[in-house]
N, C-alpha and C positions, 0 to 999 in steps of 0.2 A: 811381550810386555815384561814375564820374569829377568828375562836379561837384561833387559835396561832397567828395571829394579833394582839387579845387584848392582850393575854399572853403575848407575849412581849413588847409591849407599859407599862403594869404595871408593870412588873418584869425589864424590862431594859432603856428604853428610858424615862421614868416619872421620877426618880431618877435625871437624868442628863439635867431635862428640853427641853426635845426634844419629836417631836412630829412623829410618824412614817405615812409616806404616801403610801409606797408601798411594795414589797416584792417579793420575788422567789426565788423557790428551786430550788439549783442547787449542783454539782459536779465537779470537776475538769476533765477536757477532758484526755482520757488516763489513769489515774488511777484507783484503785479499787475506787468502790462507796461508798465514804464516803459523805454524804449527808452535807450539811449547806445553811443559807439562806445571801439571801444580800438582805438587809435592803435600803430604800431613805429615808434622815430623813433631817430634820429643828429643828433650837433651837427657843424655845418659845419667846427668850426675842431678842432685835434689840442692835448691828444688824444681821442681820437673816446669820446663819451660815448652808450652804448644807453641808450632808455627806453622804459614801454609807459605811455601815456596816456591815462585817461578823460575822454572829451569828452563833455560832456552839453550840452542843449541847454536855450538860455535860458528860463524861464516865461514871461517878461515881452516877451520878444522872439522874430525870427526868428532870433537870431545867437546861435552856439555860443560853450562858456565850457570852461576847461581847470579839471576838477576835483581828478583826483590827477594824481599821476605818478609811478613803479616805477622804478629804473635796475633793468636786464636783470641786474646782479650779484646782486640780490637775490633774481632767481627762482628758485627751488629742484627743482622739478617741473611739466609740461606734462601734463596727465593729459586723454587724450583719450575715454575712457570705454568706447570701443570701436572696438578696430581693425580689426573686420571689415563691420561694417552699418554703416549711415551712422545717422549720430547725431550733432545739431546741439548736442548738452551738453559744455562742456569746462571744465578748473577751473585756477586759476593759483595755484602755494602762494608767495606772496612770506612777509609774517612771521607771517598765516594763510591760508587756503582760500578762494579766491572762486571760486564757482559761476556760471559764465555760461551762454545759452544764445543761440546764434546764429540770424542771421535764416535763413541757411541753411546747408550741410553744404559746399559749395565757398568759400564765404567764409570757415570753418573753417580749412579743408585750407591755404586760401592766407595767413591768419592763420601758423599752425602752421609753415608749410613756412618764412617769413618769419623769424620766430624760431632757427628751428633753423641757418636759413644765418648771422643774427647770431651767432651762440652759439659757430659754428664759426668764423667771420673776426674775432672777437675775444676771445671769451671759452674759447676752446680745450677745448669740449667738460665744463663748468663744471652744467648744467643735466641733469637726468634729465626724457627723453621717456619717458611710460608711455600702454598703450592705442595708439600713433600707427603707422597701417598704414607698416609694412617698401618698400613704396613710394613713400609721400609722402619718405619720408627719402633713398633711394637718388637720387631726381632731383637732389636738391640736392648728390648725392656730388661731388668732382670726377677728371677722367678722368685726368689725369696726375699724376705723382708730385711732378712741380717745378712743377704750376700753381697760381695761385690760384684762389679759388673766380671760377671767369667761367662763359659762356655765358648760357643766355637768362635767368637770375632774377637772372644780377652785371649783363646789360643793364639788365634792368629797374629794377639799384636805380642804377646812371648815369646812365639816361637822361636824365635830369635834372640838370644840374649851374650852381648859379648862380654868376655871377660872383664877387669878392671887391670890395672898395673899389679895390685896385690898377691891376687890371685895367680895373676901369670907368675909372680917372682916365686911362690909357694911352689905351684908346681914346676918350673924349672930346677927350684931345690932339691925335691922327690925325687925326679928326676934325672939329677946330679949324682944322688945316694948310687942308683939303681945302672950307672954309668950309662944312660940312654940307652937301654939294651932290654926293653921289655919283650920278651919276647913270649910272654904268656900273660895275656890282659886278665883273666880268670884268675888267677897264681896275686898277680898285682892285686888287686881288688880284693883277695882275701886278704893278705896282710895289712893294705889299709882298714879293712874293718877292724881285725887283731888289733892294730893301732889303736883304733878308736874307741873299742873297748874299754884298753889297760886307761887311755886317758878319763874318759868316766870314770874308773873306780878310784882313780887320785883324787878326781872332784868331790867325790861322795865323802872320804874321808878325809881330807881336806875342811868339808863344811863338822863333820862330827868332831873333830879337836876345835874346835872354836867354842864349844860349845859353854865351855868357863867363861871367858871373855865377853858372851853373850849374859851370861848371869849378872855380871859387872856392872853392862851396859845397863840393865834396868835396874838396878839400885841406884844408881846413878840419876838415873830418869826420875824415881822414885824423890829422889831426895830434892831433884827441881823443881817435881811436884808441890813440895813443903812450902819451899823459898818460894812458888809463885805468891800460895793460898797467902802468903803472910805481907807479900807485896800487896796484894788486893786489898788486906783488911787497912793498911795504911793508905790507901789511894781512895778507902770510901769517907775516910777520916778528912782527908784535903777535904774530898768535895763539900762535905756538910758546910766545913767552913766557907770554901769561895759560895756556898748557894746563900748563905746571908751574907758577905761582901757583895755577891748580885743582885740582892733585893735592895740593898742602901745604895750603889749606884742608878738603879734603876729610878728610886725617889730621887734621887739628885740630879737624875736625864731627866726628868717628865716636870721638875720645876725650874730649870734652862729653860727648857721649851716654853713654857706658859710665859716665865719675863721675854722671852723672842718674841712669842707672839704678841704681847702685848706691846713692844715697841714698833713692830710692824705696823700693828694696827694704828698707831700713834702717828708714824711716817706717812701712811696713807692719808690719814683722816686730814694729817698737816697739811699734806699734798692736793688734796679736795678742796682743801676751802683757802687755801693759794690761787689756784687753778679760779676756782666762781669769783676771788676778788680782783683778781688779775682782769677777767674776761667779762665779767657784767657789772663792772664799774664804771662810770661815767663822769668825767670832770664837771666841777659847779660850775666853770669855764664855759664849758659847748653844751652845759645844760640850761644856761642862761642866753647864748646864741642861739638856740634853738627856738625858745620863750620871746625874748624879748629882741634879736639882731635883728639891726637898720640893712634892710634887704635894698635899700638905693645908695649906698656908699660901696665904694671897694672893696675896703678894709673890712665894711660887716658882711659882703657877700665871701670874700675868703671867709672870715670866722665863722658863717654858717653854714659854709658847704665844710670844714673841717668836722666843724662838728658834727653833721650830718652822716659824714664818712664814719666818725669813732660809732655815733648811733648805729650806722648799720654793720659796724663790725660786733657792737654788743648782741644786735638780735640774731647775727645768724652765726654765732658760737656753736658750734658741736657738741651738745649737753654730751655728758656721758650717764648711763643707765642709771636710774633712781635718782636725778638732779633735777627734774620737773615732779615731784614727789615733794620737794624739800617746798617751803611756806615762804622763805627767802627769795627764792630763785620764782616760786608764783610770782611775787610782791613785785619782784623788780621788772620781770617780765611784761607784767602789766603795766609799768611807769613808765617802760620804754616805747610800749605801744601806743601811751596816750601822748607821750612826747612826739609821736611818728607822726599820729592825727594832728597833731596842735599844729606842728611845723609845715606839714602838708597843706592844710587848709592855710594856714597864713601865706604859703610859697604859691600857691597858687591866684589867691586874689590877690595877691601884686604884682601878677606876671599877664593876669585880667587886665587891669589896671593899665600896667606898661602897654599891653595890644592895643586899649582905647585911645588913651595919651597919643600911641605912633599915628594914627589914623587924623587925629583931628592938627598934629603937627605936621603932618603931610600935606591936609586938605591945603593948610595956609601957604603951601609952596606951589601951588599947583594954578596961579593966576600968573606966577613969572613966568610957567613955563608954555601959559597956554598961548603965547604966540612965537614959539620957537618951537621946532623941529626936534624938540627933547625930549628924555621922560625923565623926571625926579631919580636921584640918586639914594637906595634905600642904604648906603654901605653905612651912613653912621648910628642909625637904628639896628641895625643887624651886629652892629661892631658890642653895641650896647647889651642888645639880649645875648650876646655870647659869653660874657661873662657869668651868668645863668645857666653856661652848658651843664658842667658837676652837675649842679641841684636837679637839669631834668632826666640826669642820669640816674639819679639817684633815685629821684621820684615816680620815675619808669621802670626803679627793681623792687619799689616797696610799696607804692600804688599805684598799679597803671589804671583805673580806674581813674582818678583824677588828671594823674597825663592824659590821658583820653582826651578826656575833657577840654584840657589846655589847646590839645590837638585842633579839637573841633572850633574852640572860639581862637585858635590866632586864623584858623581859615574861613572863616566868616569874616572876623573886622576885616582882615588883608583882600579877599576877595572884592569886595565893596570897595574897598580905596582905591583895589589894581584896577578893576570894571573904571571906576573915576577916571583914574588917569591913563589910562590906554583910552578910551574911548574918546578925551579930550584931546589925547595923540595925534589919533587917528583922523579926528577933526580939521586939525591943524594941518593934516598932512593932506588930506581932500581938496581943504580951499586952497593950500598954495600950490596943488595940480590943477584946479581949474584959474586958477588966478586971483578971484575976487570972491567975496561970500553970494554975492548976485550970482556970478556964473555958479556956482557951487549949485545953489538955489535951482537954476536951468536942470543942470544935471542929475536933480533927484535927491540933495544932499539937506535933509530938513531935522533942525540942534542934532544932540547929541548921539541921536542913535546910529547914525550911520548909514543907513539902509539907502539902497538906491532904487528909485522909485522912480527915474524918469519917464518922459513920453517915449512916447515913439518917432513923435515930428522931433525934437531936440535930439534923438539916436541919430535919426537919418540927415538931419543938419550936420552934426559933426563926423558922418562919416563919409559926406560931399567934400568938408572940409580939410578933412584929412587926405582921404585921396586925391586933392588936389596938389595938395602939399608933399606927395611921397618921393615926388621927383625932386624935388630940393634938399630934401632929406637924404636920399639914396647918396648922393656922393660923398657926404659929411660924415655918414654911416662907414662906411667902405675906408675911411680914414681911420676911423676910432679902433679899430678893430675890436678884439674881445677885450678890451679895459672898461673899468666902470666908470659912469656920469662921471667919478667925483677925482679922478686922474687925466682926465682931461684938460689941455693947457688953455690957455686966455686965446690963442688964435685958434683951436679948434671949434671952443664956444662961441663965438662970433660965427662962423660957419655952420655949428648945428644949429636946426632949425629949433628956436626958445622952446618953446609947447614940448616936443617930443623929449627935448633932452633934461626938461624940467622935469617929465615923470622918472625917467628914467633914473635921475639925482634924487628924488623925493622918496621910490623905492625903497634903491639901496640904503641911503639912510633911516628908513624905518626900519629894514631889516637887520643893522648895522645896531639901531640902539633897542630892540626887542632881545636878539641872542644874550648881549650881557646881562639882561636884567632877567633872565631866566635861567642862565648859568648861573647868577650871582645867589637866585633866591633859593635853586634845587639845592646847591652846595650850604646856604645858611640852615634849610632846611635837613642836612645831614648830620651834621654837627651840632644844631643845636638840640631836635630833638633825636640824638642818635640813633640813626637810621643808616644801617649797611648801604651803602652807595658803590657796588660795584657792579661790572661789566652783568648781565644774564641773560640770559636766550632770549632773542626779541621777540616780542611780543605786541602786538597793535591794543592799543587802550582807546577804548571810543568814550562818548562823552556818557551816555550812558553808562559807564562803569564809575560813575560818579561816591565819592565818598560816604553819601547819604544812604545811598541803595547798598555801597560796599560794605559798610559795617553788618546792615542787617543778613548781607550773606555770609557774612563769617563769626558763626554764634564762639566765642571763645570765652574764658572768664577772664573776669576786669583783674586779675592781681598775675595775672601769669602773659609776659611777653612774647610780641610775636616772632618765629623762625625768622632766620635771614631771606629769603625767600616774599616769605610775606610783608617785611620791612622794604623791599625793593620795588613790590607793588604798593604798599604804602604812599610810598616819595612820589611814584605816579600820579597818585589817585588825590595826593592833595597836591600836586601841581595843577594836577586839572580842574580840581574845584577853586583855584588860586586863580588863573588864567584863562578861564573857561572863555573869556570875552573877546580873545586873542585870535583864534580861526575864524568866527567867521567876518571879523574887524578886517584880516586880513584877506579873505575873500571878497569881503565888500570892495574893498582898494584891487582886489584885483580885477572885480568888476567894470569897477570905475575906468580902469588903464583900459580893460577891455572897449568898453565904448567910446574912450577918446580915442584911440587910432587902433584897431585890431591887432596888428602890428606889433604892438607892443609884449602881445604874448612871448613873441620869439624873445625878447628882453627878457624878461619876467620868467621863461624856463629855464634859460641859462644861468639866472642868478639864485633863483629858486635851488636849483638840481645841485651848484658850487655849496650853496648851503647845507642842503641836506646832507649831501656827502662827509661835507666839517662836523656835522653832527652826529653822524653815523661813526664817522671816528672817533670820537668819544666816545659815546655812549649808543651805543646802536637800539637801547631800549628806553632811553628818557622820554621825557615829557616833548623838549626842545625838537629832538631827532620825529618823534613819532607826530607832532603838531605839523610841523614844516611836511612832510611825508604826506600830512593828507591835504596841506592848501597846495601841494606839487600834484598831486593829481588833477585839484580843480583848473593850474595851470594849463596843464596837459590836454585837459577837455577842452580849454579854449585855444590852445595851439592846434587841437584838431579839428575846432568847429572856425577856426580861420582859416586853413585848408579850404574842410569843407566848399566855405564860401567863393573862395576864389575856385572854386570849379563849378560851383554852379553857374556865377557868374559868366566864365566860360560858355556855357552852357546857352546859357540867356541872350549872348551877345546879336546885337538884331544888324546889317549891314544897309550901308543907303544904295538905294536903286538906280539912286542917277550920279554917283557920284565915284572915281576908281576907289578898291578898297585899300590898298597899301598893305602895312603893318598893323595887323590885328590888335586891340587895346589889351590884349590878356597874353599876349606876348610881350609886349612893352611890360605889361604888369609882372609877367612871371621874369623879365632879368632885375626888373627893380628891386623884385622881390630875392632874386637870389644873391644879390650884389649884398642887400640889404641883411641877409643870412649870413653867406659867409664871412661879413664883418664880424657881425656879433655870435657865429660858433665857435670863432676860430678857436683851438685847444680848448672846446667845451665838453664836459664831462656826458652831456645827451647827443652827441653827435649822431647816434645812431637814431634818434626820433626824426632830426631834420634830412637824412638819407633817406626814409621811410617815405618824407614828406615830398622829398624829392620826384620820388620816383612817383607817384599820386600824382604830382602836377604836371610833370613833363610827359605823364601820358596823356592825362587831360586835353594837354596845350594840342599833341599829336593830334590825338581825334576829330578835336575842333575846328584845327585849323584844316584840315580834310575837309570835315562838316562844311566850314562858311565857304569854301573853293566852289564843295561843288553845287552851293546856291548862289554863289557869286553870277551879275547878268552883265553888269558894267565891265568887270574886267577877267578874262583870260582864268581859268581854271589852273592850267600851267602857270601863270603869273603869279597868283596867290600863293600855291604851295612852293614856287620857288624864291618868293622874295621872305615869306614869314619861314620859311626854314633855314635859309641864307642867314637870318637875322640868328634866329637861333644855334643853328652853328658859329656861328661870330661868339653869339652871350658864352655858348659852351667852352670852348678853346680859349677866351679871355680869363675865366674865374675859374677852367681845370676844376672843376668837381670831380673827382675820383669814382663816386658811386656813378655818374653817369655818363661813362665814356662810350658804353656800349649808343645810348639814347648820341652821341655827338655824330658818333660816326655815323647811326641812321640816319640824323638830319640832313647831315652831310651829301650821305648818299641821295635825300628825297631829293634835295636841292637840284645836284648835277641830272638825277633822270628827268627832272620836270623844265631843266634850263633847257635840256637836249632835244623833247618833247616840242617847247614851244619853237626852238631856232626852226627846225624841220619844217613844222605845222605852219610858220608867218613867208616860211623859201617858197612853199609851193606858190604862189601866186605872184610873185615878180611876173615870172615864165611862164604865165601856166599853159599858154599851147604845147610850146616845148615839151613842158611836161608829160602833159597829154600823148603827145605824139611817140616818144619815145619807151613809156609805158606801153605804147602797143607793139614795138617795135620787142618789148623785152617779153608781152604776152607771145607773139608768133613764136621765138624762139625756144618759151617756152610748151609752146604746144608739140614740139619735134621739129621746125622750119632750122635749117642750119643757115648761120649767120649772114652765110655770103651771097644768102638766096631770098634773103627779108627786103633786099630791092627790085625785086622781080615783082611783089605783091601790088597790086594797085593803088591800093589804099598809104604805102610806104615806101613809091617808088623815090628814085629820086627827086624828081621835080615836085614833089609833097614835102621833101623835107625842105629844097631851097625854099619852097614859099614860105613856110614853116619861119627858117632863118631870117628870111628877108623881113618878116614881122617886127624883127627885136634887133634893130640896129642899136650902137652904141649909148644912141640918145635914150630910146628910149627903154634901155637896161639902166641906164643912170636914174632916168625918170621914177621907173618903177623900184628904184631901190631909196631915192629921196622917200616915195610917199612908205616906203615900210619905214624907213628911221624914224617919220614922224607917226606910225602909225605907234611902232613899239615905245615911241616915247610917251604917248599920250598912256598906252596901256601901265608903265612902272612909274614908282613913287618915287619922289625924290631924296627920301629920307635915306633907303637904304643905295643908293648911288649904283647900281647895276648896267645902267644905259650902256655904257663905253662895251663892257664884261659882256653885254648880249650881243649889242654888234658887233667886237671881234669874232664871236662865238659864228654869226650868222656869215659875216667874210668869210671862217675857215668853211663853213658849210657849201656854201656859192661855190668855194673855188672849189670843192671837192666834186660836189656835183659836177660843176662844169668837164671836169678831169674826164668823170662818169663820162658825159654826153660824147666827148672828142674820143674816146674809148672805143663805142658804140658805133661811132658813123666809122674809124679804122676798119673796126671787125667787120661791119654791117654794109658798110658803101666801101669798098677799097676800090684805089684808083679814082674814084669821082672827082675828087678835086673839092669836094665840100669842104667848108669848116665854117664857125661860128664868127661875126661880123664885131668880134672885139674878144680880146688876148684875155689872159688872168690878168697881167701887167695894167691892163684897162679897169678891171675889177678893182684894184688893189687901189688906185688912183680913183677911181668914184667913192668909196668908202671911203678914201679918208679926207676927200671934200667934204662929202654931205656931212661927216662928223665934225668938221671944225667950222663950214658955214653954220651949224647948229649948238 
């Protein structure tokens, strides 16, 4: 380690005038071992500059190269990681953390101890030692209180001390005298002391001849002495004078100040009561509008909402601190407040006033309309109180206590008058669905209230009537498709049947003039008494959340405005106390359509459902949206309890005993009924209720018509379920229902297994010996008898089958095939035309058998010479007699 010591003090540190004190090898912590050393080093010349320097060594060579270099002010922390066990890891924080780790634990310690004596002999304790054993540090303490740091580690960093430039020239000189030829170092050394002697004793006398010139020097001194004392006695002379020129400034600064301040005071005090006459002044103008303005002219309602506006800019000024103090500012204060009462109470009883006034100029319009299909138009009473809005803005930030109020009596007069004319409406709309006020009467409809009260005998009348009527209806329906009553041309209406397509138009026109006048009135109701009218999380408002009971749950004070929020339920809650008469008006009517043709529901969900959706778009939490929402349920109850029905029906259906049964009535019913559907779902927004429905009735339809087959006595088991499934595959494949293709192809399928069933089941008896016979003929072979030996048996000899044959000459094959065509004909209906479709079926069958039987005598009689006593040719030719003499 000495050697690479010197090595580098000559190769590195000697160049750059530094002198190397310590050293150790180390590595970086965690990496591969790449070795380099870090250097403590001092520059030779003052003043004395620390550093610690990494010397790495060359790739390319044997010779060391100087990578960084630290000055010692920079290091921050010595952290030796552990001051008790030896532990060769230590880290140096200059402007971050360098991890080293040492070749070993003494080269550390001597590293460390090195540092710490620099830190102390110039950097005065500048560095924090952490981890570094209470040892290592004390060696380097030093022992007296006036020494510097010496003994063996300040030997150590002396030891070494190289020349300077000077030094070398001096003794090069010496050396020059002496012609490089010392040859006695003892001999030299004496003369340079001899030298140094004779030089002292020059010095000595040298300083004693001076010794005059020093006498000199302090008389000299002496006499500066004088000239100071005498400067001072004239400098204490200024001062006396500037200390009274600083006391007459000083009166002349502190009476500046007092005329300052009091002009300040002057600017402010101006500035104060600028300020109160600027902001709590009030024109005679809008103090006289406020008193005495004509609140039914235009012109006075601007000039008293202006004024109103100036009032509430006086009262809500930003006093500044100690301005309600002032007797002024009391005074006016309280003028403004009784100005606020006066105007208030006068804004309000004449906005009383205006609510009664609308009510009884309403009533007077309401005999034009009670025989049209109208409701009164409120837009020019709403056009009126909106010139009003300002004032209930205003009067909603300075007394909502009486807006309250307002609140409460425009929804009392309006409720009353809307209950009037809706329920007059709705009257109007009743009798022109049943026709006359008589029939209305039949139906349960007694004055104004609406309520359907009918019998039961007038239910059950009109709903004989109606089902009577659905067949004529059903193909007018299938035309119209999904458009409403009132797009329907002049030759469609002629074809819908009157009654049905009356409600239908009667409907949509209620529905048609209800939404505007409920959009019209939520929106006056926004504007006028400003009320936040936007979109928020829906919410269901039942009629119990009624404005009466709403108030009492929300204790708030009358002078402080409700949240946005609360304003939203607000518009609800007096919409609902506005139109409270509206659901079940519209219930009623939709009761009504319910008992005049059930039917009707499928109408009524689909226009219903278009609506609500229009409403949801808007406003998915209004009054409009959430009303329509709940009479869409009552729809829905009756579109399922008309389901319902027609499968009980189903259910019910009783068959005659003496009589074929055909096409089941609730087959016939369920295509009318789907014809009757996909007219009016077509691009319906509930599509998915009438697929639900679907599926409910065409199981029904399944089941039943199973059920009636297999209590059917009159006709054929196979007959039933093949002509009412036929039928129903027909209805399916015509109208393509998509939800029920699975339900087509089964029909499909019953159809063919029960057509095939019965072909089979009505062949055995043409033949039936035949049959008989030859059934034994396939028993023996079945028992293990091989074919060619089933004429050996007795019972199947030959001469059993001629006789057999000779049975069923041509005649009477023809014979026995007339009485099946008339048989199967008596069994099928005419309605669904299968006749032809069963006797081909039965031909292919005849001839196939027959094929069979000539099979059977090849295999079973070869050689005999048997065969059957007419061709298929024969066959083919009897069938299609008996079917055209019939």
């Amino acid at each position: 380690m000495t050697a690479i010591k010197h090595a580098l003090q000559r190769d590195i540190f000697t160049p750059n005038d530094e002198r190397l004190l310590s050293i150790v090898n180390v590595c970086k912590a965690g990496k591969k071992k790449k070795n380099c050393f870090l250097c403590a080093t001092v520059t030779t010349e003052r003043p004395v500059q620390v550093k610690v320097v990494k010397v790495k060594k060359s790739d390319k060579g044997d010779f060391y190269k100087r990578q960084i270099a630290w000055t010692l002010r920079d290091l921050a922390v010595v952290d030796a990681k552990d001051a008790i066990k030896e532990n060769p890891e230590f880290d140096l924080h200059f402007e971050k953390i360098y991890k080293w780790v040492a070749s070993s634990t003494a080269e550390k310690n001597a590293f460390i101890s090195c540092i710490w004596k620099l830190n102390q002999r110039y950097l005065r304790k500048k560095i924090d030692f952490v981890n570094v054993s209470s040892q290592l540090l004390e060696e380097s303490v030093p022992s007296g209180e006036n020494q510097s740091v010496t003994g063996g580690d300040e030997e150590a960093v002396d030891e070494y001390q190289e020349l300077n430039a000077r030094e070398e020239q001096d003794i090069e000189i010496m050396m020059e005298g002496c012609e490089y030829a010392i040859s006695n170092a003892e001999a030299f050394a004496e003369r340079l002391s001899r030298e140094l002697q004779v030089l002292d004793g020059a010095n000595i006398q040298s300083i004693m001849a001076s010794e005059k010139q020093v006498n000199i020097l302090m008389k000299l001194l002496d006499d500066a002495l004088k000239e100071v004392d005498q400067i001072e006695l004239k400098l204490s002379s200024y001062e006396e004078m500037l200390q009274s020129v600083k006391e007459q400034m000083d009166q002349i600064s502190e009476s500046n100040h007092l005329i300052h301040l009091s002009n300040t005071n002057n600017v402010k005090l101006l500035s104060e009561i600028e300020f109160l006459v600027n902001h709590l002044d009030l024109a005679k103008g809008h103090i006289k509008a406020l008193q005495e303005g004509d609140l039914a002219s235009s012109r006075g309602i601007e000039a008293c909402t202006n004024a109103a506006d100036a009032l509430l800019q006086c009262m809500n000024v930003a006093l500044r601190p100690g301005h309600d103090m002032l007797l002024a500012v009391k005074q006016q204060q309280q003028r403004f407040s009784d100005l606020r009462e006066h105007f208030a109470r006068r804004l309000a009883s004449h906005l009383n006033n205006v609510f009664v006034q609308q009510g009884h100029d309403q009533s007077s319009t309401l005999a034009q309309h009670s025989v049209e299909l109208t409701l009164p138009n409120h837009h020019p009473f709403h056009r009126d109180l909106l010139r009003y809005a300002k004032l209930m803005e205003w009067l909603k930030s300075t007394d909502y206590g009486k807006y309250e109020g307002l609140t409460k009596n425009y929804m009392d007069y309006l409720s009353r008058l809307y209950e009037r004319e809706i329920k007059d409406f709705f009257e109007v709309a009743k009798i022109k669905m049943t026709g006359t006020t008589k029939e209305s009467k039949k139906f349960g409809l007694h004055g104004s209230s609406g309520k359907l009260t009918g019998s039961t005998s007038s239910l059950n009348k009109l709903s004989v009537q109606s089902s009577g009527n659905r067949r004529s209806q059903s193909s007018s329906l299938l035309d119209m498709g999904n458009m409403s009553a009132s797009d329907l041309d002049v030759a469609d209406r002629t074809k819908f049947d009157k009654d049905h397509f009356g409600f239908l138009q009667i409907f949509e026109q209620v529905l048609s003039e209800l939404e505007p006048l409920c959009l019209a009135e939520q929106d006056f109701i926004s504007k006028f008494f400003k009320l936040q009218q936007h979109q928020s999380i829906p919410g269901t408002m039942t009629e119990a959340e009624d404005l009466d009971g709403g108030t009492s749950s929300r204790q708030h004070n009358s002078g402080t405005p409700l949240p946005v929020s609360s304003e939203k339920d607000m518009i609800r809650q007096m919409m609902i106390k506005i139109f409270r008469c509206i659901e079940p008006e519209l219930n009623n009517l939709i009761a009504l359509g319910d008992k005049i043709d059930s039917f009707n529901s499928l109408y009524m969900l689909v226009k219903m459902s278009h609506h609500v959706w229009t409403a949801q778009n808007v406003d998915p939490a209004s009054f409009l949206s959430t009303t329509l929402g709940n009479v869409l349920v009552t729809v829905k109850r009756n579109f399922d309890k008309c389901i319902s029905n027609q499968i009980r029906q189903m259910e019910e259906v009783k068959i005659s005993k003496k009589s074929k049964v055909g096409i089941l009535p609730f087959v016939a019913e369920f295509e009318e009924f789907a014809g009757l559907a996909e007219s009016i779902f077509k691009n319906a927004e509930r599509r998915g209720d009438l697929d639900k429905a679907y599926t409910k009735l065409i199981r029904g339809v399944f089941v039943n018509v199973e059920k009636v087959a297999n209590e059917s006595q009159k006709t054929p088991r196979d007959v039933v379920m093949m002509e009412n499934f036929h039928h129903i595959f027909a209805t399916l494949s015509r109208l393509k229902i998509s939800c029920l293709e699975a339900e087509k192809k089964e029909a499909k399928q019953k159809y063919t297994d029960h057509l095939q069933s019965y072909v089979i089941y009505s062949l055995g008896q043409p033949l039936e010996k035949l049959n008989h016979f030859f059934e034994g003929v396939e028993a023996r072979v079945a028992q293990g008898i091989r074919e060619e030996e089933v004429s050996y048996q007795l019972a199947f000899n030959k001469q059993e089958l001629r006789k057999v044959i000779k049975e069923y000459p041509g005649k009477e094959v023809k014979k026995g095939l007339d009485n099946l065509y008339k048989k199967v004909d008596k069994h099928l209906c005419e309605e669904e035309n299968l006749l032809q479709v069963v006797w081909h079926s039965m031909q292919d069958e005849f001839i196939r058998q027959y094929k069979h039987f000539e099979g059977l005598i090849a295999r079973c009689y070869p050689g005999s010479g048997v065969t059957m006593e007419f061709t298929i040719q024969d066959i083919l030719d009897y069938c299609s007699s008996i079917a055209q003499s019939h």
